[in-house]
C-alpha positions as CSV (number, residue, x, y, z in Angstrom):
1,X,17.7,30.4,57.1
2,X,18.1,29.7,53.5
3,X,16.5,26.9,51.8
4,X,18.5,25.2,49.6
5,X,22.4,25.7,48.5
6,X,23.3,26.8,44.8
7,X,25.9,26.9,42.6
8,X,25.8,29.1,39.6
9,X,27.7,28.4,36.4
10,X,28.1,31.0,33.1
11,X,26.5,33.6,35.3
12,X,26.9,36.3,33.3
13,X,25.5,39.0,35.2
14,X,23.7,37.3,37.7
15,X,20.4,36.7,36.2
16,X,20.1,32.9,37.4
17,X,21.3,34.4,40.9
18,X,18.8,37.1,40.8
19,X,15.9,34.9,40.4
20,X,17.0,31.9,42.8
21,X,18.4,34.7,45.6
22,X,14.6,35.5,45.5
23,X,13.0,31.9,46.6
24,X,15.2,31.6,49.4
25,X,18.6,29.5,47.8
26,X,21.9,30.6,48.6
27,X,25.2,30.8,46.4
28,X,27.9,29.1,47.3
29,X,30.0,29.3,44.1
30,X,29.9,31.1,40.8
31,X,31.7,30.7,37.7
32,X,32.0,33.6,34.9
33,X,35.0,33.8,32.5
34,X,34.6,37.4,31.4
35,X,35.9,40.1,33.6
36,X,33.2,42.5,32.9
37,X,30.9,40.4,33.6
38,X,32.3,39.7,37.3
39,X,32.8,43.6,37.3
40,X,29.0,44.3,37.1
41,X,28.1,40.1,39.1
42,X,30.2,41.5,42.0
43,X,28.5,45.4,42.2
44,X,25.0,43.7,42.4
45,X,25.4,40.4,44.8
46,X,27.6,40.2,48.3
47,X,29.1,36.6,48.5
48,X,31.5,35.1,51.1
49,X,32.9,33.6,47.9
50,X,34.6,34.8,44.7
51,X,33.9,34.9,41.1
52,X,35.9,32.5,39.8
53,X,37.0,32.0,35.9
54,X,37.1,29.7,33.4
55,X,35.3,26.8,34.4
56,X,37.6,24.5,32.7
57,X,39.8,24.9,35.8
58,X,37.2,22.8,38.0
59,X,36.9,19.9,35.5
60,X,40.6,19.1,34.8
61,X,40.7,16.1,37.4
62,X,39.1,14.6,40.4
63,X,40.8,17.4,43.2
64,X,39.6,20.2,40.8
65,X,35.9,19.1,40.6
66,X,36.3,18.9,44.5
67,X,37.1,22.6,44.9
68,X,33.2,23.3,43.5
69,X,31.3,23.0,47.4
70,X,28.5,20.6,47.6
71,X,25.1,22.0,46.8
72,X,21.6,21.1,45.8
73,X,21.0,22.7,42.7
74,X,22.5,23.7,40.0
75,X,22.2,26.5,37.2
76,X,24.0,27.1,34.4
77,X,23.1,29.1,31.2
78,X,25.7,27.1,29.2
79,X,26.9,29.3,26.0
80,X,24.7,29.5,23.5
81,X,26.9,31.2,20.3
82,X,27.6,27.6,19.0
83,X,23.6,26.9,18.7
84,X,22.4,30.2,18.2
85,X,21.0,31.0,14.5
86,X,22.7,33.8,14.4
87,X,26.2,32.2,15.9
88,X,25.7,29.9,13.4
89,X,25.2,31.4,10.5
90,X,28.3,33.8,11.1
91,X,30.9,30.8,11.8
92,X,29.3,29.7,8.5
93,X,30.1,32.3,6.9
94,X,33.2,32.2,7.9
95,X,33.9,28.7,7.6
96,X,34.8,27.6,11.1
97,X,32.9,25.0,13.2
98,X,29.7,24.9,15.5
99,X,27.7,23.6,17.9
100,X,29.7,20.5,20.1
101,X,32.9,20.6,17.2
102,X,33.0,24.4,18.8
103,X,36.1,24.0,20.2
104,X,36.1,27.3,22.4
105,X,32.3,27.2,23.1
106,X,30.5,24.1,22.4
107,X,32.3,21.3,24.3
108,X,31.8,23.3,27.2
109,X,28.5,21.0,27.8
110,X,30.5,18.5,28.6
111,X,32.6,20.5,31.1
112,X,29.2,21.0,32.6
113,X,28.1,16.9,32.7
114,X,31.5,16.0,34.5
115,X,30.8,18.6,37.5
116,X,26.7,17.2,37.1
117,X,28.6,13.5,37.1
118,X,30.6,14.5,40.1
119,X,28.2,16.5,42.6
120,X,25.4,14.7,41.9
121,X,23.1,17.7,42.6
122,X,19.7,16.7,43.2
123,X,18.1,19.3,40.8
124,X,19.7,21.1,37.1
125,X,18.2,24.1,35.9
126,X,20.1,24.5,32.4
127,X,19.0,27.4,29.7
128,X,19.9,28.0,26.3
129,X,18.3,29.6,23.0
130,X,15.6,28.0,21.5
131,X,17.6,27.2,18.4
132,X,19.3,24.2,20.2
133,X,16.1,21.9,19.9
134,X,16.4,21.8,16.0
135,X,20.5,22.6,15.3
136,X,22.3,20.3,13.2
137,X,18.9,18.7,12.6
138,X,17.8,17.9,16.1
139,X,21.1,15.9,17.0
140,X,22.6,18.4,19.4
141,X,19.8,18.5,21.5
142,X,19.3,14.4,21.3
143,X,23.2,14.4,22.3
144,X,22.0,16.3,25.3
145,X,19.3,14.9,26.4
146,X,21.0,11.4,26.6
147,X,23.5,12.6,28.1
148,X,21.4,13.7,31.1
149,X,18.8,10.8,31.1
150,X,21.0,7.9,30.2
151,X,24.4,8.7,31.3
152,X,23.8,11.3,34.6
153,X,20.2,9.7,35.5
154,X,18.1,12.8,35.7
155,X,14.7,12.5,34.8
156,X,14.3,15.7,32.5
157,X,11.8,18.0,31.4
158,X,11.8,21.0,29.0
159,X,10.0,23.7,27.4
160,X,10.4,27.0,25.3
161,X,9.5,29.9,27.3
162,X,8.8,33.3,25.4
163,X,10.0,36.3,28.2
164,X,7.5,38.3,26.3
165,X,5.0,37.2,29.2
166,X,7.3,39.3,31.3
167,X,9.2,41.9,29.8
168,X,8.8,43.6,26.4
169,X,10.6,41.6,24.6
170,X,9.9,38.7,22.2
171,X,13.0,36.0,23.7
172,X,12.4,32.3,23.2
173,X,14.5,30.4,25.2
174,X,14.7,26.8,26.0
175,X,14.6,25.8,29.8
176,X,15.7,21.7,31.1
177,X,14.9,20.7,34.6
178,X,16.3,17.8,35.8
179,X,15.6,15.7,39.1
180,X,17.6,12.8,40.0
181,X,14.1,11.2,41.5
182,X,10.9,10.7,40.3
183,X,8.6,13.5,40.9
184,X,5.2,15.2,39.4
185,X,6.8,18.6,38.0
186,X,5.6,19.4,34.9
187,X,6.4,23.0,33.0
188,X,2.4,22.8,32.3
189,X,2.2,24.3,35.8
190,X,3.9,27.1,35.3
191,X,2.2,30.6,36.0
192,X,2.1,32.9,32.8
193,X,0.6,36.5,33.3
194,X,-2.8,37.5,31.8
195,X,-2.2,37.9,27.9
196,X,-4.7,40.8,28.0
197,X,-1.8,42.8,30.4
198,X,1.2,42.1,28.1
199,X,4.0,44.8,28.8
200,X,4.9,47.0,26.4
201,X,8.0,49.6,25.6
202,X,6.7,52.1,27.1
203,X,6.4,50.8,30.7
204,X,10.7,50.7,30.4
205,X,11.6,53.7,28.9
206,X,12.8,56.7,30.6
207,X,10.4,59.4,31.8
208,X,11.5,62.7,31.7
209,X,9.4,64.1,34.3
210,X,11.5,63.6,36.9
211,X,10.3,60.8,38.8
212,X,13.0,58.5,38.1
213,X,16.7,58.6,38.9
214,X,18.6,60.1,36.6
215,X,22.1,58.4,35.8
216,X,24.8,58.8,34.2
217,X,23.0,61.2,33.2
218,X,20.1,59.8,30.4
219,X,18.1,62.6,30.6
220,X,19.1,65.9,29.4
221,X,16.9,69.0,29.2
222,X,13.7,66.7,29.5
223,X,14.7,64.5,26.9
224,X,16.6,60.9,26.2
225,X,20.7,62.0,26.0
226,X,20.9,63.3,22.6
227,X,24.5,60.5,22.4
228,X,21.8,57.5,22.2
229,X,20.5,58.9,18.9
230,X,21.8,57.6,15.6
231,X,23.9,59.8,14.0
232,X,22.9,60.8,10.4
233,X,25.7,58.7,9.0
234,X,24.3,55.8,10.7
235,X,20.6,56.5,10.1
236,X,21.2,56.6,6.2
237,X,23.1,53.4,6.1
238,X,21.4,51.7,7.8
239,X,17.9,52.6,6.2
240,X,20.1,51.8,2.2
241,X,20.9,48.7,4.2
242,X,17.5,47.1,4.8
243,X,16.2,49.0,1.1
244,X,18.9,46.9,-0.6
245,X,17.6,43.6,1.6
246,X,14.3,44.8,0.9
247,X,14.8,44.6,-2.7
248,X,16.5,41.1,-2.8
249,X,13.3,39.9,-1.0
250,X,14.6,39.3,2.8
251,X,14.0,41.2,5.6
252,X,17.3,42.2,6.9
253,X,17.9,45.7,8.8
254,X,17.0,47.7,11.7
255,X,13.1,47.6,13.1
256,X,11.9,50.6,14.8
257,X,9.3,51.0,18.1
258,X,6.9,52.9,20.1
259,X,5.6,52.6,23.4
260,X,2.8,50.4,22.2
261,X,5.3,48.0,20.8
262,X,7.0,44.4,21.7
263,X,10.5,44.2,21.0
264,X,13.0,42.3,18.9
265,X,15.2,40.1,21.3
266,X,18.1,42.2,22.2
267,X,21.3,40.5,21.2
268,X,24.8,41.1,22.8
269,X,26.1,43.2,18.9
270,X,23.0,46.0,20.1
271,X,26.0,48.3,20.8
272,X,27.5,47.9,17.0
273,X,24.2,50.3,16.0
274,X,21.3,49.2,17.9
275,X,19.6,48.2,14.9
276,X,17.1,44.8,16.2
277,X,15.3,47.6,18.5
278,X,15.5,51.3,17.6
279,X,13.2,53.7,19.4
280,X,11.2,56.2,17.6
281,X,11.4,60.1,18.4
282,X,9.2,62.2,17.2
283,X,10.9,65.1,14.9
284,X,14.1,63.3,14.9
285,X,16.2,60.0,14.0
286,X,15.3,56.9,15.8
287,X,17.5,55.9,19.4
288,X,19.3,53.0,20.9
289,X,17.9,52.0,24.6
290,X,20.0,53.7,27.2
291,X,21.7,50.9,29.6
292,X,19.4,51.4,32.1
293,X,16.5,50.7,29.8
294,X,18.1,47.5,29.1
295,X,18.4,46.9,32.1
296,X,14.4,47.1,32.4
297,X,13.6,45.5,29.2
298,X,15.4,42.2,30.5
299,X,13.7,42.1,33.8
300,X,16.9,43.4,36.5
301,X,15.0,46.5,37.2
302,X,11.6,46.7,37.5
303,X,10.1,49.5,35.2
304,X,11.2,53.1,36.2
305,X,13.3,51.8,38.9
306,X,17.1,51.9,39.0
307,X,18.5,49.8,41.4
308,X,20.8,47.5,39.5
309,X,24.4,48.7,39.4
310,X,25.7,49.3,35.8
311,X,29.7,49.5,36.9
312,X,30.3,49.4,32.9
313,X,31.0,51.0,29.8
314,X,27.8,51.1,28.0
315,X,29.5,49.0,25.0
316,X,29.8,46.5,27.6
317,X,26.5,46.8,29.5
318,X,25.2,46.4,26.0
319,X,26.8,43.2,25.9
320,X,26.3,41.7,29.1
321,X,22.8,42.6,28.8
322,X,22.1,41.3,25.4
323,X,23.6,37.8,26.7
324,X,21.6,37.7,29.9
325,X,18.3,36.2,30.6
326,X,14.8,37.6,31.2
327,X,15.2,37.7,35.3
328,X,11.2,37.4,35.2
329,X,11.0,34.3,33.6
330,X,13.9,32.4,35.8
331,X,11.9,33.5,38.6
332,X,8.6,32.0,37.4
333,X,10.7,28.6,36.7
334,X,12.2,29.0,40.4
335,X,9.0,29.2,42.0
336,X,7.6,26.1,39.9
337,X,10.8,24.4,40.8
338,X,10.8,25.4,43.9
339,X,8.7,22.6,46.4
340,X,10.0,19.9,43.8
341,X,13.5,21.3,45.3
342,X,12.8,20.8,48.9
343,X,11.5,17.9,48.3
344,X,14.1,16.3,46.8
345,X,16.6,17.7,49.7
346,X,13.7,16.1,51.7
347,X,14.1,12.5,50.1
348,X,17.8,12.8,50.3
349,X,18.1,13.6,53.9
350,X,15.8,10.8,54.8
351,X,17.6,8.2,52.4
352,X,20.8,9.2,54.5
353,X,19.6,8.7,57.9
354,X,18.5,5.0,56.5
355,X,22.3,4.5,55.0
356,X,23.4,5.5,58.4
C-alpha cells in the first residue's frame, strides 16, 4: 500500500520521482515538456499514466486544472534558466529578458501557483538554484514567497542544500517546503552524512577491471573510450581560453580533477566540451565523464552500478543530466518530509469526517 499520492511537475528525468518512489508515495501524474526527457522518464519508471507535455495545457481554465488527479503532495523543480547566474548573464548578454518577465521560462511560477491554488495539496516540495534567493536583488524570491504564504496559505520553509554531502559534486540548490497546517518541521532536522566521509571522484568513475557493466561500450582495452577524450584541437583552445581569462584577472575556463577531488556542478552545456569537470589521465589529454558517470555523480546510480536506463544520445544524456537534481539529497528532504506528510493526510482525513 502506498502512502501518500504525488504528482510530479518539470520532471525532467525523474529525479523528484526517484527520491519520493523510495518513501512509499505513488505518481499519479507527471508533466515534462521535452521529449527526451520523457524518452529517458518513461525507460526508468512504469506508470498507469502518461507523460504529459507542456504544463501550460492544465492551467488554461477551470476543466483543464481538473484533468491533473487529486493528490497530496506536490513536486516541482520549476525552471531555473531565468534565475540561474549563468541563464542570466547569457540573456544579458544578449539583451533579452529574465527571471518572471521570461516570457518562455519564468512566468511558468505562476502556472505552478494556479494548479497549487486549485488542488490545494496538503504539502509542496519546490526546488530551484540557489541564485533565486538574491536575483534581481532579492525581489524574485520575495514575489515567491508571498505568493505561497499570503496568497496560497502555506506555511513555508526553506534552505540551501549543497549535494556535495552526497555526491561529488559541489550543487547548491534551494529547497521550499510548504504545509497548509501548522506543524514542527524544520530543515534543521535534516540528516547530513559525516563530513569526515565526503565522496569523492573516484568512487564514480569507471573501473576497468571488470567488475562493472560495461555499456555502450565505456571501456575499451582497460581504459575509459578513447571518444571521451578531448581532442587536441579542443585541449589547446580551451587551455588559450582560460590563459587569456587568466591574464585579464578572471577565472574563466575548464577545471580539471582526480579521484581525490569534488566537482564543479555539472551544467546541462557539459556536452559543448566538458570544460566545468574534466578528468585527468595520466600520459594523455584530460576527459569528459562518460554518461553513465553522470549518471553516478548526480546520485541515479549508486557508484559502480548501472541500473539507470540511458535510452539517449550522449549529447542529450549530457543535458538531461546536467538539469537534473542530486537524487541523494531529494531523498534526504523526503525522509524529513515524510511523517509531516502523513500527518497532514492525517489532519485532513479527520477534518473531513467532522464536515461530514
Amino acid at each position: 500500500m502506498r502512502k501518500f499520492r504525488f504528482i510530479d511537475l518539470f520532471a525532467g528525468i525523474g529525479g523528484f520521482r526517484k527520491a519520493f518512489d523510495s518513501i512509499g508515495g505513488e505518481c499519479v501524474f507527471t508533466s515534462e515538456w521535452d521529449k527526451p526527457c520523457q524518452t529517458t522518464y518513461n525507460a526508468n519508471f512504469k506508470s498507469n499514466h502518461q507523460v504529459e507535455g507542456d504544463i501550460r495545457e492544465f492551467t488554461k481554465d477551470e476543466e483543464s486544472l481538473n484533468k491533473i488527479p487529486k493528490h497530496d503532495v506536490l513536486l516541482a523543480g520549476f525552471p531555473c534558466q531565468p534565475f540561474s547566474i549563468a541563464g542570466v548573464s547569457k540573456k544579458n548578454s544578449l539583451g533579452k529578458l529574465h527571471g518572471f518577465k521570461c516570457e518562455t521560462q519564468g512566468t511558468l511560477f505562476f502556472d505552478l501557483a494556479q494548479i497549487i491554488e486549485y488542488h490545494k495539496p496538503a504539502v509542496i516540495l519546490l526546488e530551484n538554484v540557489k541564485n533565486l534567493l538574491s536575483h534581481d536583488g532579492g525581489n524574485t524570491f520575495r514575489v515567491i514567497r508571498q505568493t505561497l504564504e499570503k496568497e496560497l496559505k502555506y506555511n513555508i520553509h526553506f534552505r540551501v542544500i549543497d549535494g556535495q554531502h552526497w555526491v561529488p559534486q559541489h550543487r547548491e540548490r534551494i529547497f521550499i517546503v510548504g504545509f497548509r497546517d501548522d506543524t514542527d518541521f524544520s530543515f534543521k532536522d535534516l540528516e547530513i552524512p559525516n563530513q569526515l566521509k565526503k565522496p569523492m571522484l573516484g568512487s564514480i568513475l569507471h573501473k576497468a577491471d571488470g567488475t562493472e557493466k560495461n555499456e555502450p561500450p565505456y571501456i575499451i582495452d582497460g581504459k575509459v573510450n578513447e571518444k571521451y577524450t578531448l581532442t587536441p584541437r579542443l585541449w589547446e583552445y580551451l587551455k588559450a581560453y582560460k590563459e587569456k581569462h587568466r591574464a585579464a584577472g578572471n577565472g574563466f575556463g575548464y577545471s580539471l580533477f582526480g579521484p581525490l577531488d569534488v566537482a564543479r556542478t555539472l551544467s546541462a552545456r557539459y556536452y559543448k566540451d566538458g570544460s566545468e569537470v574534466l578528468i585527468e589521465q595520466k600520459d594523455n589529454r584530460p576527459r569528459r565523464l562518460t554518461p553513465r558517470e553522470c549518471s553516478r555523480l548526480m546520485g541515479f546510480d549508486n557508484p559502480g552500478e548501472s541500473k539507470f536506463i540511458i535510452p539517449v544520445s550522449d549529447t542529450q544524456a549530457y543535458r538531461q543530466f546536467g538539469n537534473s537534481v542530486a537524487v541523494p539529497a531529494v531523498q534526504a528532504v523526503a525522509k524529513l518530509m515524510l511523517p509531516y506528510i502523513e500527518q497532514a493526510i492525517l489532519v485532513r482525513k479527520e477534518n473531513l469526517v467532522e464536515q461530514l
